[in-house]
DOLO-488471 format. One line per 4 residues: number of its first residue (from 1); their letters; for each residue x, y, z of N, C-alpha, C. Coordinates in Angstrom, 2 decimals, padded with zeros to 5 digits. Example, Ala and Ser with C-alpha at 12.3 -4.5 7.8 and 13.67 -1.06 7.14 Angstrom:
residues 2
1 = as = 013.19:-005.69:007.80:012.30:-004.50:007.80:013.20:-003.30:007.80 | 012.85:-002.25:007.08:013.67:-001.06:007.14:012.90:000.03:007.87;
***
This chain:
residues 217
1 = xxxx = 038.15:079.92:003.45:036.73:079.56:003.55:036.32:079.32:005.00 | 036.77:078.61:005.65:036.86:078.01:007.29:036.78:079.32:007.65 | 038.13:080.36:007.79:037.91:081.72:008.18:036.82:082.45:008.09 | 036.20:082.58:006.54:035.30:083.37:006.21:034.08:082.96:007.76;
5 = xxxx = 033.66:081.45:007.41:032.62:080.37:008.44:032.59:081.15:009.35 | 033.90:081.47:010.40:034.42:081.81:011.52:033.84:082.96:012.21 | 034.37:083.72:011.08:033.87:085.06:011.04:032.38:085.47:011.15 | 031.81:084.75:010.49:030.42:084.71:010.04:029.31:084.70:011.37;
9 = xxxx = 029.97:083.29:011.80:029.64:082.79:012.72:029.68:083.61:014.66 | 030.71:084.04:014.48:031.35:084.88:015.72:030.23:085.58:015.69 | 030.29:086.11:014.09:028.97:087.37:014.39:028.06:087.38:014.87 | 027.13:086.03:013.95:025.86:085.84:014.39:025.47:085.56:016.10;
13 = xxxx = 026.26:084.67:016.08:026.49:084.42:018.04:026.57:085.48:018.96 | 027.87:086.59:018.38:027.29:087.81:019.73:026.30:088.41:019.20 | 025.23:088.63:018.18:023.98:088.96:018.10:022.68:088.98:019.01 | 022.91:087.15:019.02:021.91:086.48:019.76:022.64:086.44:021.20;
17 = xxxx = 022.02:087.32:021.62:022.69:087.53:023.15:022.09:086.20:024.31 | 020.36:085.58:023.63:020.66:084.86:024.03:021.04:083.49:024.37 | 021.57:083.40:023.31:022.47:082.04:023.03:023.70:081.62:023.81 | 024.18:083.24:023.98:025.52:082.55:024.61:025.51:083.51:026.43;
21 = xxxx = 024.87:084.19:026.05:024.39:085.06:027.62:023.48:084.04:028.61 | 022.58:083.59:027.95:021.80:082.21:028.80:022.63:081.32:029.89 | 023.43:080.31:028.76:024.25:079.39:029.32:024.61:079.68:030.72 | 025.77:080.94:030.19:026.65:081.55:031.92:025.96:082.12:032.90;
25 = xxxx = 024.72:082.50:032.64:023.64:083.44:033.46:023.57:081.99:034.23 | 023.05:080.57:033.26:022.63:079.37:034.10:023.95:078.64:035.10 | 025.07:079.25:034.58:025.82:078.33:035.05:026.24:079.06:036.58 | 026.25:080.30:036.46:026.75:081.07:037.69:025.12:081.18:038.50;
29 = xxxx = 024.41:080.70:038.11:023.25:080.98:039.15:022.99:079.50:039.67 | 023.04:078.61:039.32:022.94:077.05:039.87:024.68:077.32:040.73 | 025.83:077.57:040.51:026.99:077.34:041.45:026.54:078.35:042.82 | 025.30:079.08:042.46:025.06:080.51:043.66:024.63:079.71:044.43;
33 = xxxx = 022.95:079.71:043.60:022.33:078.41:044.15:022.31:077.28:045.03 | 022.88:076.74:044.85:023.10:074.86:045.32:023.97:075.40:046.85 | 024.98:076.05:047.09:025.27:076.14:048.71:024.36:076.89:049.08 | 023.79:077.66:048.82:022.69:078.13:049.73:021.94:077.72:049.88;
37 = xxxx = 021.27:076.44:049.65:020.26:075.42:049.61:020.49:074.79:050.80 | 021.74:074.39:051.38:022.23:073.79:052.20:023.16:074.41:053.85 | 023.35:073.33:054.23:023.85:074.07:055.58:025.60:073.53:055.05 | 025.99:074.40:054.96:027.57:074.09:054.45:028.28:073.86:055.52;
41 = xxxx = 027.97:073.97:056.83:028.77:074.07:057.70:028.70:072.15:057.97 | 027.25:071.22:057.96:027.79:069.92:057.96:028.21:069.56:056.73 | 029.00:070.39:055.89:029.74:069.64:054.92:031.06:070.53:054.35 | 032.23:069.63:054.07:033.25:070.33:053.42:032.81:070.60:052.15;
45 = xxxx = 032.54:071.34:051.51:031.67:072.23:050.24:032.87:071.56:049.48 | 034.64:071.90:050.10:035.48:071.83:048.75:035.62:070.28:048.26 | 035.06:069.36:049.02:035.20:067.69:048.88:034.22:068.02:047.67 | 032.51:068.32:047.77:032.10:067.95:046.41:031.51:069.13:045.69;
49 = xxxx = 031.94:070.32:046.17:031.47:070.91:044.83:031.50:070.52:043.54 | 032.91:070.25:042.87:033.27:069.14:041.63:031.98:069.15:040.80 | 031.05:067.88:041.60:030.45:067.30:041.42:029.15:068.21:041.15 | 029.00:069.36:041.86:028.14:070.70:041.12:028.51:071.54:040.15;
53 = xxxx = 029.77:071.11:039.91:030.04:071.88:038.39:029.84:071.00:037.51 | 030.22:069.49:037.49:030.30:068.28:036.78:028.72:068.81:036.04 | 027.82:068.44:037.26:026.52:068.62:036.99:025.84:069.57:036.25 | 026.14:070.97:036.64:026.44:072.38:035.96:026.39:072.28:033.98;
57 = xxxx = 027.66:071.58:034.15:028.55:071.76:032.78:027.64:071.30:031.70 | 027.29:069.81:032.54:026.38:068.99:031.22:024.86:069.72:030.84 | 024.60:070.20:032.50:023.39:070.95:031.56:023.82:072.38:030.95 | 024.39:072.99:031.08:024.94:074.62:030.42:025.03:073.98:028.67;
61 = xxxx = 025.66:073.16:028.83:026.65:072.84:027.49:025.10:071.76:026.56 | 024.36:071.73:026.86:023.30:071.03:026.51:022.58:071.94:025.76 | 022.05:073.20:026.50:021.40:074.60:026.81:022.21:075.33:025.58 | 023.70:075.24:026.04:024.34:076.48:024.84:024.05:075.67:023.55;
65 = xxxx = 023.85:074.47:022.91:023.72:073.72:021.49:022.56:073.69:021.34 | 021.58:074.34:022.20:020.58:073.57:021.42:019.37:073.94:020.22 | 020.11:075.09:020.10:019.92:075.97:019.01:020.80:076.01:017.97 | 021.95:075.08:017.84:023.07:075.67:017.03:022.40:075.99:015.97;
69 = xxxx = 021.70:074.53:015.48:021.27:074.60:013.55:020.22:074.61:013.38 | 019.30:075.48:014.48:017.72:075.01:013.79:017.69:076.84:013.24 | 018.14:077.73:013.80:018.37:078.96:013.12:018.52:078.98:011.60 | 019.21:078.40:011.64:020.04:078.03:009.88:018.90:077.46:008.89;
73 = xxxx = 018.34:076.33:009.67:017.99:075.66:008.79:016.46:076.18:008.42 | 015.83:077.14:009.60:014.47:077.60:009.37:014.74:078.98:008.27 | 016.19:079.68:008.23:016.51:080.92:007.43:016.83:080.35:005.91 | 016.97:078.95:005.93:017.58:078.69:004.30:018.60:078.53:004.25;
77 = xxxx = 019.40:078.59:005.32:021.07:078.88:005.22:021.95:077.83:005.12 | 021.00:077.05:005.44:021.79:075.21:005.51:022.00:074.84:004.01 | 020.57:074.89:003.65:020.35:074.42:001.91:021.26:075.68:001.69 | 021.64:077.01:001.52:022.51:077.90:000.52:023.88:077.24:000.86;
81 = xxxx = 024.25:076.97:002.37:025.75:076.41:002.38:025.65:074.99:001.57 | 024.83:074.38:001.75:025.29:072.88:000.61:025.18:073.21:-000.37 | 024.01:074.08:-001.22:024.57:074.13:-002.43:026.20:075.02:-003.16 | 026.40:075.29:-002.31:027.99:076.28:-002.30:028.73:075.05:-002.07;
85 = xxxx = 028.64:074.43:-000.68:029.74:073.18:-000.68:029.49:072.21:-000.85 | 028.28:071.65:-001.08:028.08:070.18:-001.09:028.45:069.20:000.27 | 028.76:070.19:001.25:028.88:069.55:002.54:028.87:070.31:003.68 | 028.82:070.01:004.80:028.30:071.15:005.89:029.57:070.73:006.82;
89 = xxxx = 030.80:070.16:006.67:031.74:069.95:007.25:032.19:071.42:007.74 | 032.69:071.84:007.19:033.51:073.03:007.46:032.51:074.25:008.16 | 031.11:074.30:007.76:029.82:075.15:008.46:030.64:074.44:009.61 | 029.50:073.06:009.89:029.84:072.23:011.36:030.90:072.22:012.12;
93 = xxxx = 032.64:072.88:011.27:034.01:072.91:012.03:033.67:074.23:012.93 | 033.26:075.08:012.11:033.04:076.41:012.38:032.14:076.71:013.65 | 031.22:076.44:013.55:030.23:076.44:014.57:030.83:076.21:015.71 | 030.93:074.90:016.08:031.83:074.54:017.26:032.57:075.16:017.76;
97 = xxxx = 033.64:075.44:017.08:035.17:076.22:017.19:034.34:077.67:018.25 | 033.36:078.31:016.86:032.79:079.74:017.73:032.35:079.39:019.08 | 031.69:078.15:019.21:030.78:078.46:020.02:031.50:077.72:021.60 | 032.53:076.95:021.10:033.55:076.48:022.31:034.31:077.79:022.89;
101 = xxxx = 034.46:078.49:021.87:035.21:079.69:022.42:034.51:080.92:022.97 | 033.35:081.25:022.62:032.68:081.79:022.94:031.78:081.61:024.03 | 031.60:080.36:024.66:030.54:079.87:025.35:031.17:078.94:026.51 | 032.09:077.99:025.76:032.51:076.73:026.12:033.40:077.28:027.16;
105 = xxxx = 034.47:078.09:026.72:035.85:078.55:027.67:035.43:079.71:028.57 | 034.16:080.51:028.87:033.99:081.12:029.41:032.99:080.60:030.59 | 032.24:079.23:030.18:031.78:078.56:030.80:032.78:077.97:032.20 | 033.82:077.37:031.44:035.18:077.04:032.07:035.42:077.68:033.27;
109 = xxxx = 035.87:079.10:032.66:036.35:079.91:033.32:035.58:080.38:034.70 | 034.34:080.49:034.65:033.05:080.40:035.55:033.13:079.35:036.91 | 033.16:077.84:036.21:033.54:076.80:036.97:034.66:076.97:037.99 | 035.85:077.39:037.33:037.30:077.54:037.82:036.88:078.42:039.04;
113 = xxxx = 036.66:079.05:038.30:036.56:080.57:039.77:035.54:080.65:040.91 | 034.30:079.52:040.56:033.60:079.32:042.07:034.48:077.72:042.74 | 035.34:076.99:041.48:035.70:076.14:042.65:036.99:076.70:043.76 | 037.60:077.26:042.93:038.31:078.54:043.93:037.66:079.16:045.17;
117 = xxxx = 036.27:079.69:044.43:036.12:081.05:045.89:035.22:079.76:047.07 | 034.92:078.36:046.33:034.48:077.45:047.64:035.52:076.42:047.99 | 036.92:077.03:048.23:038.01:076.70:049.06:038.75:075.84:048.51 | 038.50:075.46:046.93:039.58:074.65:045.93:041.23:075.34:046.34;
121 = xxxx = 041.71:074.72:045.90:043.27:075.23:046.30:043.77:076.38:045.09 | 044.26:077.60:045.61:044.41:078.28:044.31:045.19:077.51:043.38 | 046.43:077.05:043.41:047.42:076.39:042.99:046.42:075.23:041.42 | 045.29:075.03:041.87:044.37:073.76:041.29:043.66:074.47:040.06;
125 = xxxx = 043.80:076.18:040.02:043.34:076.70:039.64:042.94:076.50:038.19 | 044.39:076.61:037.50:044.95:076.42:036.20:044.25:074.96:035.30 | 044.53:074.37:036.97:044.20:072.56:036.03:042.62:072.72:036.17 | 041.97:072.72:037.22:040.40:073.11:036.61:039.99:073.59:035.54;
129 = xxxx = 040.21:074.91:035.07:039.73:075.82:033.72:040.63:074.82:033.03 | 041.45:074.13:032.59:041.77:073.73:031.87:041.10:072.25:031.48 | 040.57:071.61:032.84:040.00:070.23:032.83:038.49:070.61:032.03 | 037.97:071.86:032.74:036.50:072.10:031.85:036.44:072.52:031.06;
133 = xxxx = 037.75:073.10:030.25:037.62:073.75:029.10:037.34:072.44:028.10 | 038.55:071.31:028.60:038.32:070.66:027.72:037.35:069.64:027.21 | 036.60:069.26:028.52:035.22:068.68:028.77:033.90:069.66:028.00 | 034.26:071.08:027.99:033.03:071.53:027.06:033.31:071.11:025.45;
137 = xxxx = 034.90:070.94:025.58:034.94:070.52:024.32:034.53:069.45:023.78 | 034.48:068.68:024.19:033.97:067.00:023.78:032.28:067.04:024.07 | 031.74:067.74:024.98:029.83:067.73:025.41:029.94:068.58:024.18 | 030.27:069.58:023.66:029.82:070.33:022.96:030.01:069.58:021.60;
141 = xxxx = 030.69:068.98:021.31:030.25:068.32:019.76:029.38:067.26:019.98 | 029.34:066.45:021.46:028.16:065.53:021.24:027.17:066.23:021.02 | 026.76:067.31:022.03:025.56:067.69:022.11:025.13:068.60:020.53 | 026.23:069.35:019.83:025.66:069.85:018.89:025.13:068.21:017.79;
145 = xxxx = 026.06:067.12:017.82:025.47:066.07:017.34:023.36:065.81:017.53 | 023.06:065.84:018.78:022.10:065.78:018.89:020.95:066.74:018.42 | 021.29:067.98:018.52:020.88:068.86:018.02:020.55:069.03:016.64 | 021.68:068.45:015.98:021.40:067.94:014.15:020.56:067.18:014.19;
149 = xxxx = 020.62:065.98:015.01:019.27:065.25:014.72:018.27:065.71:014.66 | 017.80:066.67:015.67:016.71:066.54:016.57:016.01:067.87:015.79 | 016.40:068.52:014.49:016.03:069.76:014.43:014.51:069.52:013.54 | 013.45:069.96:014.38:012.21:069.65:013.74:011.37:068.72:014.56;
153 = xxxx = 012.61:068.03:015.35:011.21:066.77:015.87:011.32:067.09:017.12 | 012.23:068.10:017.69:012.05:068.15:019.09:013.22:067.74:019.81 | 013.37:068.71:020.91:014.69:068.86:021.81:014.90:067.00:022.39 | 013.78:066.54:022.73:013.81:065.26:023.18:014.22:063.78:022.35;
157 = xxxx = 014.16:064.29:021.33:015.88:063.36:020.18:016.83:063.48:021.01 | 017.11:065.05:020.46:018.44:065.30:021.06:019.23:064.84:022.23 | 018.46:064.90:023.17:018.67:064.22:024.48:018.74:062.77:024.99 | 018.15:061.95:024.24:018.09:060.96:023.98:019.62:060.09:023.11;
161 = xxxx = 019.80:060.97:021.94:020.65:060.58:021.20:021.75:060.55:021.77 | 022.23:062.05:022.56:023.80:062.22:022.97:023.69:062.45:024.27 | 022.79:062.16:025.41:023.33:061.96:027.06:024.18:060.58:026.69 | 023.48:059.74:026.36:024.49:058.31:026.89:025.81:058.41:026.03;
165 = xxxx = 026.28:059.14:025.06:027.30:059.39:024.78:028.17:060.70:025.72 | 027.13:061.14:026.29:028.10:062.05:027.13:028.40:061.28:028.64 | 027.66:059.86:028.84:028.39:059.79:029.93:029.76:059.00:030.16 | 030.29:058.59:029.26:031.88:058.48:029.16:032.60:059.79:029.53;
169 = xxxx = 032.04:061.08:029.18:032.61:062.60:028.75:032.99:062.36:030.72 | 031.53:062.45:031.16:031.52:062.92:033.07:032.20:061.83:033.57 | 032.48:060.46:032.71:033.07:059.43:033.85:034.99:059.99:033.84 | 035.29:060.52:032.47:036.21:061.10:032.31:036.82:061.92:033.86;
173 = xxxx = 035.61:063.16:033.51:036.26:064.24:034.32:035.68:063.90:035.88 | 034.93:062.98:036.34:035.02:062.56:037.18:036.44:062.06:037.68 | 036.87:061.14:037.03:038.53:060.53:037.09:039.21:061.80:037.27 | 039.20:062.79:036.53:040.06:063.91:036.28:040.07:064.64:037.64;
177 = xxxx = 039.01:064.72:038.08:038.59:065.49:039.47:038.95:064.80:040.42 | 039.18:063.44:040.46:039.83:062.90:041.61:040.76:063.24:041.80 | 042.03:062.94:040.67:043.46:063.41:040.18:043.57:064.86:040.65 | 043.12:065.47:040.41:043.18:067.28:041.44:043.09:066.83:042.78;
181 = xxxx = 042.09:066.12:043.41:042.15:066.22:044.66:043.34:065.32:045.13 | 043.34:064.40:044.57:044.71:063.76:045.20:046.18:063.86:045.18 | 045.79:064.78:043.53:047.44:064.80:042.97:048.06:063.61:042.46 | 047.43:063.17:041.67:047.97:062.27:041.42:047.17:061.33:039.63;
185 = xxxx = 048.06:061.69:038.67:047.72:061.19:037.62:046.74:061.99:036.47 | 047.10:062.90:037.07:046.27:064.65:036.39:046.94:064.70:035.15 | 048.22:064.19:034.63:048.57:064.69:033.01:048.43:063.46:032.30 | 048.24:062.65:032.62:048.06:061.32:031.66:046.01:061.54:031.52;
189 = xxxx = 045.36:061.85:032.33:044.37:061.88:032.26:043.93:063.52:031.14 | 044.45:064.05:031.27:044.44:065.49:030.39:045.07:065.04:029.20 | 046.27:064.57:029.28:046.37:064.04:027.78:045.42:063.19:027.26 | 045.16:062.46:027.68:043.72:061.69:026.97:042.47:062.17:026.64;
193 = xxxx = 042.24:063.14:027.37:040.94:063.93:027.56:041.79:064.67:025.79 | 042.66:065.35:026.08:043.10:066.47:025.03:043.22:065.36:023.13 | 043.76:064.14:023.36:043.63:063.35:022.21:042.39:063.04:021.62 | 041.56:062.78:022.62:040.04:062.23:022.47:039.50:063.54:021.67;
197 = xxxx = 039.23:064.89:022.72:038.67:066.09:022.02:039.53:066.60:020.76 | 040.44:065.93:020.35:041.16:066.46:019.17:040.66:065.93:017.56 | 040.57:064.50:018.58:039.56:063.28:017.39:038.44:063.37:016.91 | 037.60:063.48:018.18:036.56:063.98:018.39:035.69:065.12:017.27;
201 = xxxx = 036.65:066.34:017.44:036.72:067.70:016.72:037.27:067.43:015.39 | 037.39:066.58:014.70:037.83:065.78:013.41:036.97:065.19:012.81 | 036.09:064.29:013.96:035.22:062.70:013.33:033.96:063.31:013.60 | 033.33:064.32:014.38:031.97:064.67:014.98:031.53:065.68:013.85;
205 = xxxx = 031.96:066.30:013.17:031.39:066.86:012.04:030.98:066.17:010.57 | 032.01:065.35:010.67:031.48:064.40:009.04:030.05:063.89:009.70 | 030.22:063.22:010.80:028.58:062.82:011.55:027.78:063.77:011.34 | 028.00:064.87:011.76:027.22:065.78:011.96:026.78:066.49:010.60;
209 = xxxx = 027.34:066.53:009.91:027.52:066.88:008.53:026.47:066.30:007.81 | 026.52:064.34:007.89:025.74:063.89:007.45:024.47:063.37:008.03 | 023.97:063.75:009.21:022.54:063.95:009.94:022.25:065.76:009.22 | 022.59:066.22:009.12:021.94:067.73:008.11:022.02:067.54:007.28;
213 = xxxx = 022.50:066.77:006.35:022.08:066.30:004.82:020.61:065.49:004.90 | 020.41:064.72:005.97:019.15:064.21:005.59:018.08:065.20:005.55 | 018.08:066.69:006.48:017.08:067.17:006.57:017.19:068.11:005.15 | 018.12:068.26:004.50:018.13:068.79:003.23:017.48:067.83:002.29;
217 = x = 017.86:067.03:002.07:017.77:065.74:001.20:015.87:065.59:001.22;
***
Protein backbone atom coordinates (compact mmCIF):
# COMPACT_ATOMS: atom_id res chain seq x y z
CA UNK A 1 0.00 0.00 0.00
CA UNK A 2 2.88 2.60 1.18
CA UNK A 3 4.53 1.44 -2.22
CA UNK A 4 1.51 1.78 -4.27
CA UNK A 5 1.35 5.90 -2.23
CA UNK A 6 4.99 6.09 -3.46
CA UNK A 7 4.55 5.41 -6.69
CA UNK A 8 1.60 7.45 -7.10
CA UNK A 9 3.05 10.17 -5.68
CA UNK A 10 6.63 10.22 -7.55
CA UNK A 11 4.32 10.57 -10.41
CA UNK A 12 2.27 13.27 -9.70
CA UNK A 13 5.40 15.40 -8.50
CA UNK A 14 7.49 15.02 -11.73
CA UNK A 15 4.27 16.20 -13.49
CA UNK A 16 4.08 19.38 -11.76
CA UNK A 17 7.30 20.64 -12.89
CA UNK A 18 6.51 23.35 -10.88
CA UNK A 19 6.61 22.07 -7.62
CA UNK A 20 9.78 20.64 -7.52
CA UNK A 21 11.64 22.73 -10.49
CA UNK A 22 10.72 26.09 -8.48
CA UNK A 23 12.41 25.28 -5.20
CA UNK A 24 16.10 24.56 -6.94
CA UNK A 25 15.60 27.29 -9.64
CA UNK A 26 15.15 29.44 -6.01
CA UNK A 27 17.77 27.90 -4.31
CA UNK A 28 20.64 28.16 -6.97
CA UNK A 29 19.60 31.70 -7.86
CA UNK A 30 19.65 33.34 -4.21
CA UNK A 31 23.41 31.23 -3.65
CA UNK A 32 24.21 33.25 -7.38
CA UNK A 33 22.73 36.10 -6.06
CA UNK A 34 23.83 37.12 -2.55
CA UNK A 35 27.93 37.28 -3.56
CA UNK A 36 27.29 39.35 -6.20
CA UNK A 37 25.47 41.76 -4.17
CA UNK A 38 28.58 42.29 -2.35
CA UNK A 39 32.25 43.09 -2.53
CA UNK A 40 33.66 39.61 -1.55
CA UNK A 41 36.94 40.73 -1.52
CA UNK A 42 36.20 42.64 2.22
CA UNK A 43 35.01 39.37 3.24
CA UNK A 44 36.06 35.66 3.56
CA UNK A 45 32.76 34.41 1.63
CA UNK A 46 33.91 30.73 3.07
CA UNK A 47 33.50 32.04 7.00
CA UNK A 48 29.68 32.78 6.21
CA UNK A 49 28.29 31.54 3.34
CA UNK A 50 26.76 28.66 5.78
CA UNK A 51 24.70 31.09 6.89
CA UNK A 52 23.32 31.79 3.07
CA UNK A 53 22.45 28.39 2.64
CA UNK A 54 21.06 28.09 6.33
CA UNK A 55 18.92 30.96 5.06
CA UNK A 56 18.37 29.46 1.50
CA UNK A 57 17.14 26.07 2.90
CA UNK A 58 14.36 27.42 5.19
CA UNK A 59 12.92 29.38 2.54
CA UNK A 60 13.30 26.61 -0.53
CA UNK A 61 11.92 23.96 1.87
CA UNK A 62 8.94 26.31 2.89
CA UNK A 63 8.28 27.04 -1.04
CA UNK A 64 8.72 23.16 -1.96
CA UNK A 65 5.49 22.24 0.85
CA UNK A 66 3.48 24.57 0.23
CA UNK A 67 1.40 22.99 -2.02
CA UNK A 68 1.77 19.49 -0.79
CA UNK A 69 -2.15 18.95 0.13
CA UNK A 70 -4.13 21.64 -1.16
CA UNK A 71 -3.92 19.78 -4.76
CA UNK A 72 -5.50 16.75 -3.16
CA UNK A 73 -7.81 18.20 -1.27
CA UNK A 74 -9.38 20.71 -4.05
CA UNK A 75 -9.36 17.17 -6.58
CA UNK A 76 -11.33 14.99 -3.89
CA UNK A 77 -8.43 12.90 -3.31
CA UNK A 78 -8.06 13.45 0.38
CA UNK A 79 -11.83 12.50 1.13
CA UNK A 80 -11.29 9.16 -1.59
CA UNK A 81 -7.96 8.26 0.47
CA UNK A 82 -9.92 8.38 3.93
CA UNK A 83 -12.64 6.73 2.82
CA UNK A 84 -10.24 3.72 1.56
CA UNK A 85 -8.15 4.19 4.84
CA UNK A 86 -9.75 5.91 7.37
CA UNK A 87 -6.46 7.70 7.84
CA UNK A 88 -4.08 9.81 5.86
CA UNK A 89 -0.98 8.38 7.72
CA UNK A 90 0.52 6.43 5.17
CA UNK A 91 -0.80 9.28 2.13
CA UNK A 92 1.24 11.77 4.69
CA UNK A 93 4.39 8.91 4.99
CA UNK A 94 4.36 8.98 1.34
CA UNK A 95 4.34 12.43 0.44
CA UNK A 96 7.27 13.36 2.41
CA UNK A 97 9.42 10.41 1.61
CA UNK A 98 8.66 11.65 -2.42
CA UNK A 99 9.10 14.88 -1.88
CA UNK A 100 12.44 14.71 0.50
CA UNK A 101 13.82 12.75 -2.20
CA UNK A 102 12.83 14.45 -4.90
CA UNK A 103 13.24 18.01 -3.78
CA UNK A 104 14.80 17.79 -0.34
CA UNK A 105 18.22 15.80 -1.42
CA UNK A 106 18.65 17.63 -4.51
CA UNK A 107 18.16 20.77 -2.70
CA UNK A 108 21.12 19.39 -0.52
CA UNK A 109 23.06 18.58 -3.12
CA UNK A 110 22.80 22.30 -4.60
CA UNK A 111 23.92 23.69 -1.13
CA UNK A 112 26.97 21.22 -1.00
CA UNK A 113 28.29 22.24 -4.29
CA UNK A 114 28.15 26.18 -4.01
CA UNK A 115 29.64 25.75 -0.48
CA UNK A 116 32.45 24.00 -2.28
CA UNK A 117 32.83 26.23 -5.42
CA UNK A 118 32.89 29.41 -2.50
CA UNK A 119 36.12 27.84 -1.04
CA UNK A 120 34.48 25.24 1.61
CA UNK A 121 37.10 22.56 1.91
CA UNK A 122 36.50 19.73 -0.58
CA UNK A 123 37.17 17.14 2.10
CA UNK A 124 33.74 19.02 4.05
CA UNK A 125 32.06 18.05 1.11
CA UNK A 126 30.34 14.78 2.08
CA UNK A 127 29.43 16.19 5.64
CA UNK A 128 27.57 19.25 4.13
CA UNK A 129 25.13 17.30 1.61
CA UNK A 130 24.76 15.15 4.29
CA UNK A 131 24.14 17.93 7.16
CA UNK A 132 21.36 19.48 4.59
CA UNK A 133 20.03 16.54 3.52
CA UNK A 134 19.14 15.92 6.80
CA UNK A 135 17.88 19.38 7.86
CA UNK A 136 15.42 19.25 4.72
CA UNK A 137 14.38 16.38 6.42
CA UNK A 138 13.06 17.64 9.62
CA UNK A 139 11.84 21.56 7.77
CA UNK A 140 10.13 19.41 5.48
CA UNK A 141 7.73 17.61 7.82
CA UNK A 142 7.37 20.77 9.86
CA UNK A 143 6.62 22.72 7.06
CA UNK A 144 4.34 20.13 5.29
CA UNK A 145 2.70 20.25 9.04
CA UNK A 146 1.80 23.79 8.36
CA UNK A 147 0.62 23.41 5.16
CA UNK A 148 -2.15 20.86 6.53
CA UNK A 149 -3.25 23.46 8.56
CA UNK A 150 -3.28 26.20 6.53
CA UNK A 151 -5.10 24.59 3.44
CA UNK A 152 -8.02 27.05 2.68
CA UNK A 153 -7.21 29.83 5.03
CA UNK A 154 -4.05 30.84 3.61
CA UNK A 155 -0.24 30.37 3.32
CA UNK A 156 -0.01 32.77 6.46
CA UNK A 157 -1.23 29.83 9.06
CA UNK A 158 1.20 27.98 7.74
CA UNK A 159 3.92 30.19 8.53
CA UNK A 160 2.90 31.11 11.58
CA UNK A 161 2.28 27.58 12.82
CA UNK A 162 5.75 25.92 11.85
CA UNK A 163 8.63 28.85 11.62
CA UNK A 164 8.91 28.78 15.44
CA UNK A 165 9.09 25.11 15.26
CA UNK A 166 11.64 25.31 12.67
CA UNK A 167 13.83 27.38 14.68
CA UNK A 168 15.28 24.62 16.87
CA UNK A 169 15.74 22.81 13.10
CA UNK A 170 18.47 26.20 12.13
CA UNK A 171 19.75 26.39 15.81
CA UNK A 172 20.63 22.68 15.10
CA UNK A 173 22.49 23.11 11.90
CA UNK A 174 23.82 26.22 12.96
CA UNK A 175 25.76 24.04 15.79
CA UNK A 176 26.34 21.56 12.97
CA UNK A 177 28.06 24.25 10.79
CA UNK A 178 30.29 25.28 13.41
CA UNK A 179 31.46 21.56 13.92
CA UNK A 180 32.59 21.59 10.00
CA UNK A 181 34.38 24.61 10.48
CA UNK A 182 36.18 23.63 13.44
CA UNK A 183 36.22 19.96 13.30
CA UNK A 184 35.11 19.23 16.00
CA UNK A 185 31.90 17.34 17.34
CA UNK A 186 30.34 16.81 13.75
CA UNK A 187 29.12 12.99 14.57
CA UNK A 188 27.47 13.37 17.83
CA UNK A 189 25.70 16.36 16.34
CA UNK A 190 24.58 14.26 13.03
CA UNK A 191 23.62 11.57 15.14
CA UNK A 192 21.15 13.63 16.84
CA UNK A 193 20.07 15.52 13.94
CA UNK A 194 19.65 11.72 12.25
CA UNK A 195 17.51 10.35 15.65
CA UNK A 196 15.40 13.47 15.83
CA UNK A 197 14.52 13.27 11.81
CA UNK A 198 13.86 9.55 12.31
CA UNK A 199 11.22 10.44 15.16
CA UNK A 200 10.20 13.12 13.66
CA UNK A 201 9.31 11.06 10.26
CA UNK A 202 7.25 8.66 12.68
CA UNK A 203 5.32 11.31 15.02
CA UNK A 204 4.75 14.28 12.19
CA UNK A 205 2.29 12.35 10.20
CA UNK A 206 -0.21 11.05 12.86
CA UNK A 207 -0.17 15.14 13.46
CA UNK A 208 -0.45 15.69 10.23
CA UNK A 209 -2.85 13.08 9.55
CA UNK A 210 -5.04 14.47 12.10
CA UNK A 211 -5.07 18.39 11.04
CA UNK A 212 -6.56 16.78 7.41
CA UNK A 213 -9.16 14.99 9.12
CA UNK A 214 -10.55 18.17 10.36
CA UNK A 215 -10.81 19.60 6.91
CA UNK A 216 -12.65 16.35 5.90
CA UNK A 217 -14.70 16.12 8.94
Amino acid sequence: MVLRLVKAESFKLSKKLKSWLGPLLIMVLVLIAFPLSIDISQFDLDKFYFSIIVVSLLMTSFVATEGMFEEDFEDGSLEQEFLIEKDFYKLVLSKIFVYVCLIGIPIAFIGALFSFANGVAIGSFASVFLLLSLSNLLLFNLFAFGNALSINKGAMLGVLSSLPLALPVIILLGTAVRSIQFGDGFVAIITLMTGIGLLMSAIMPLIISAALKTHID
